[in-house]
N, C-alpha and C positions, 0 to 999 in steps of 0.2 A: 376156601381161601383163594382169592385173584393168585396167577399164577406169575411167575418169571415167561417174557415174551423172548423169543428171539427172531431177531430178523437175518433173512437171506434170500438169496433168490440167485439161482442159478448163473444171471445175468455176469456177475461179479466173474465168472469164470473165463468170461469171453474176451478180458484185459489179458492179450497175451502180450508177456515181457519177452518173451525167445528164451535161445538156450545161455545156461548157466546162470541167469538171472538165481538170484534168492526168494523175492517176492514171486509167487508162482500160486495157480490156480490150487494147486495141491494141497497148499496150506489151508483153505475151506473146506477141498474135502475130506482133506485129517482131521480135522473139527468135526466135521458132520458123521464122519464114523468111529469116531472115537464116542462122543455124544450118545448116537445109537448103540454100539457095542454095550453103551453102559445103561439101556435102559431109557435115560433122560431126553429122546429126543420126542417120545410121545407124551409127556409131562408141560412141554413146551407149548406155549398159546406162539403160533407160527406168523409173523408180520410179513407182508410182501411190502416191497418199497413202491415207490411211485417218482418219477422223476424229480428233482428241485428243480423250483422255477427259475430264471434269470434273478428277478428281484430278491429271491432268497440268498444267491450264492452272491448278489453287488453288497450286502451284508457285511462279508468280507475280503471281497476281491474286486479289483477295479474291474472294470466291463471294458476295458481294452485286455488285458490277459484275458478275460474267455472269450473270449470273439479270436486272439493268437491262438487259444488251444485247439477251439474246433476249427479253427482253420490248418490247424497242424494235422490233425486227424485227416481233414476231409484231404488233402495235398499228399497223403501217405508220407508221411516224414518220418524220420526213424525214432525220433526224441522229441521232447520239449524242453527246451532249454539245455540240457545236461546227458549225458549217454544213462545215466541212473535211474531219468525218468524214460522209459521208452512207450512209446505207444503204437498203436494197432489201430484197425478201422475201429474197435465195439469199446475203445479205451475212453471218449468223450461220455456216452452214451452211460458205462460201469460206474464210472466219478457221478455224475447226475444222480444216480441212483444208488451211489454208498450216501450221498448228501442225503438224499430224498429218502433211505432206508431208517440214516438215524431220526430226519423230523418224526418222520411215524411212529417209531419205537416211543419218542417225547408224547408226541399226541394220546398213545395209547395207556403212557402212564397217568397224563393230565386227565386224563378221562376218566381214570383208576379202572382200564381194564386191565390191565397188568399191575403187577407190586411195583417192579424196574423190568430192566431188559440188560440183553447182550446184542450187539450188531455185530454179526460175524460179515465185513464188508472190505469192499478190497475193490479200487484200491484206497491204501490209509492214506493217512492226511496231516501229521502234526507238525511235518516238516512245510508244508507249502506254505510261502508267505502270500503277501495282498498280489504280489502282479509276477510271483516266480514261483517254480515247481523245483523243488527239490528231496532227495531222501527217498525217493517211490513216489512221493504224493504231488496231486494234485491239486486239489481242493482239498480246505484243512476242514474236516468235516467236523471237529468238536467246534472250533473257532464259531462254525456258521451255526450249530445249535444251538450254541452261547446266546448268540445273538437271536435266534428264533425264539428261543424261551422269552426275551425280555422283548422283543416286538409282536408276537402273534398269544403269550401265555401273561403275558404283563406283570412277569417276575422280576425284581431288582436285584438280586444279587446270588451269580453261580460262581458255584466250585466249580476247576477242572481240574483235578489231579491226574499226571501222565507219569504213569510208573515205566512207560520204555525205558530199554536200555540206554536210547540215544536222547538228550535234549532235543523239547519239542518248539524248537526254536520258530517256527513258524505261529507256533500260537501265543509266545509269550511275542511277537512281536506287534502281531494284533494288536492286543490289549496293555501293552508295557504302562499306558498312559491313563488307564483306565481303573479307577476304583469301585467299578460296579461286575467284574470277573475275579476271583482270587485264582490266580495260576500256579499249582506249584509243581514240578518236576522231581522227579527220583532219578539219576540217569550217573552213567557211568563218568568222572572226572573229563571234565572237557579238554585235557590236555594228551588224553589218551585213546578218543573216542571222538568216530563224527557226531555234532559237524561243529564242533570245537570252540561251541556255545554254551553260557548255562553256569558261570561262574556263581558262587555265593552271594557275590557283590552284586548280582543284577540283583536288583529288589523291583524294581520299575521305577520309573520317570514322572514327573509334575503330578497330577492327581493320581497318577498309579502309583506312587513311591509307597514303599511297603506292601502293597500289592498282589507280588510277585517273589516268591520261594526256592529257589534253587536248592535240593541236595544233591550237589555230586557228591560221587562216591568213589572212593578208590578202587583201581582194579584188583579183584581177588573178594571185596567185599561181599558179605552172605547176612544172614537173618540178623546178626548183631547190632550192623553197623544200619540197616533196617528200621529195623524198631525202634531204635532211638531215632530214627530221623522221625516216623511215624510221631514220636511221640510233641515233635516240632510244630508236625502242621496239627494236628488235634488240636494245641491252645490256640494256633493261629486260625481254627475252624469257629472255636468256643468264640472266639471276637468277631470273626467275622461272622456268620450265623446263616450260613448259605440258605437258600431256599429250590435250590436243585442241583446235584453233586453226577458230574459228568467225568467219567475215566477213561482217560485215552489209555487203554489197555495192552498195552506191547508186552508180551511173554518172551522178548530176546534178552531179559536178564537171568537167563534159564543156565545151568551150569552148563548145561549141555547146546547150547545155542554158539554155532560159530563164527559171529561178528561182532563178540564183544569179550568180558574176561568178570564177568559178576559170576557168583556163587548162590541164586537161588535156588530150592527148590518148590514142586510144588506145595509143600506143606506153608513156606514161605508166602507164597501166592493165596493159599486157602487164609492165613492171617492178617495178612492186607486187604485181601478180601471184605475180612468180618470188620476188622477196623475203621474202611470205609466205610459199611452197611451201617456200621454203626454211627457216622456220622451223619449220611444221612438220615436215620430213623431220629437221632437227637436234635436236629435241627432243621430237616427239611420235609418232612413228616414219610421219611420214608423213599423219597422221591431219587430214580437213581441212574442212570442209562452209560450204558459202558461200552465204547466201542473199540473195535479190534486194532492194531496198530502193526507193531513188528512182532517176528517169532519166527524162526527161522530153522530152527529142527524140528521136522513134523513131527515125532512121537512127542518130545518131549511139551510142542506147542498143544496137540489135541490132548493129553494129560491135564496140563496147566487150565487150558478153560474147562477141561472138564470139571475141576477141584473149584474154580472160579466160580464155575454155573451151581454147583451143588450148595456153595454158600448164597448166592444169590435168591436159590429155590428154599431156604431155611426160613421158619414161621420167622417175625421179629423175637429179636435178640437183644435192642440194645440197652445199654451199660451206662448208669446214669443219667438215664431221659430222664426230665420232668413230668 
């Protein structure tokens, strides 16, 4: 059986944020030994990334923000744009190639050398919009797969479900107008959480109207209030009928994650998990790539994808295919 791929590459570690940041190199490598602790790391069909090209990443960002980033970089600047995002010399170079990690992970599934994948990649991306950096991120790396699937795989229409705990404001901003991505977001009530985006009411705008899913969720919310949202975007999957289902994968709705106030736990994440799996197997034959986002307590983060990858690495499951 083709296996679950994951991509990483050491490279990812050299984005140093300084001290007391959250986003931190440490976060992959609780991944990578939580992973191995449990076995799953040599099961894994292993990707290395490859840089993204300029033309890939003008997809979804103007080509005056990347020409201000790497000019931020090469000027040693502390930030770009905001004190949240900080960067370092290896900080242009890491973005290139969390971009460049997930094309691959895509490639590999197109290929069917892999079932799906996981991008354990950093830094994340679903906060950055077309010409701004915010949230940690840079480049919105699902945004720009989105769009690599339907220009280089000549797919018309992706899922991207982002279960962070924060609205992934940057990529519903992409595509708000757009009826050929269905965006839908899990994230903590925007009245109580950055970045204070992500109401019910956005649906999207002119041909995206409908488009676009917001559940927020109240703070204190756990598996209940979950699963019924779950059960929102499933119909809204059944109409739309995706043909390649992309997870911006944030584990900071983890009870134990301290910059937000959800109630996951991992058993929660192993059920969303399969729910997804299952959408994709129902509609996109399978086809699946999940990249890493927020998570912010290490134990509870390398647990979470561990439970994530395990369903991931499961024969097909799903529930109601034709």
């Amino acid at each position: 059986m083709t296996k679950t791929g994951l991509v990483y590459d050491e490279l990812y570690l050299l984005h140093d944020t300084g001290p007391h940041h959250p986003e931190t190199a440490q976060r992959l490598t609780a991944i990578l030994e939580t992973l191995e602790d449990a076995g799953l790391l040599n099961k894994l069909l292993r990707i290395k990334p490859v840089p993204a090209e300029r033309g890939v990443l003008e997809l979804c960002h103007e080509s005056s923000y990347i020409d201000s980033f790497k000019n931020a970089v090469d000027l040693g600047l502390p930030f770009l744009h905001t004190p949240e995002c900080p960067i370092s010399p290896a900080t242009f170079e890491a973005a290139l190639n969390a971009v460049g990690g997930v094309l691959k992970g895509i490639d590999k599934v197109m290929e069917g050398g892999v079932k799906n994948c996981f991008c354990a990649v950093r830094p994340p991306g679903h906060h950055a919009e077309r010409s701004r950096a915010m949230g940690f991120c840079y480049f919105n790396n699902v945004a720009i797969a989105s769009r690599y699937l339907q220009k280089q795989h000549s797919l018309e229409r992706i899922a991207v479900i982002d279960w962070d705990v924060h609205h992934g404001n940057g990529t519903q901003h992409i595509f708000e107008d757009d009826a050929t991505v269905f965006y839908t977001s899990f994230h903590q009530d925007p009245a109580s959480c950055y970045p204070g985006s992500g109401w019910a009411s956005e649906t999207g705008s002119g041909e995206g109207q409908g488009y676009t899913l917001n559940l927020p969720m109240p703070p204190g919310a756990g598996k209940d209030e979950y699963l019924e949202a779950m059960e929102k975007l499933e119909q809204a999957m059944d109409k739309f009928k995706p043909q390649f289902v992309l997870i911006s994968a944030g584990f900071d709705a983890h009870l134990a994650d301290p910059l937000a106030h959800i109630r996951l736990t991992e058993k929660e994440y192993e059920e969303l998990t399969r729910r997804i799996k299952n959408i994709a197997e129902k509609h996109a034959e399978g086809r699946l790539v999940s990249v890493l986002e927020g998570g912010y307590n290490l134990k509870a983060l390398g647990e979470s994808v561990k439970t994530h990858m395990q369903v991931l690495m499961e024969p097909k499951t799903c529930i109601n295919c034709s």
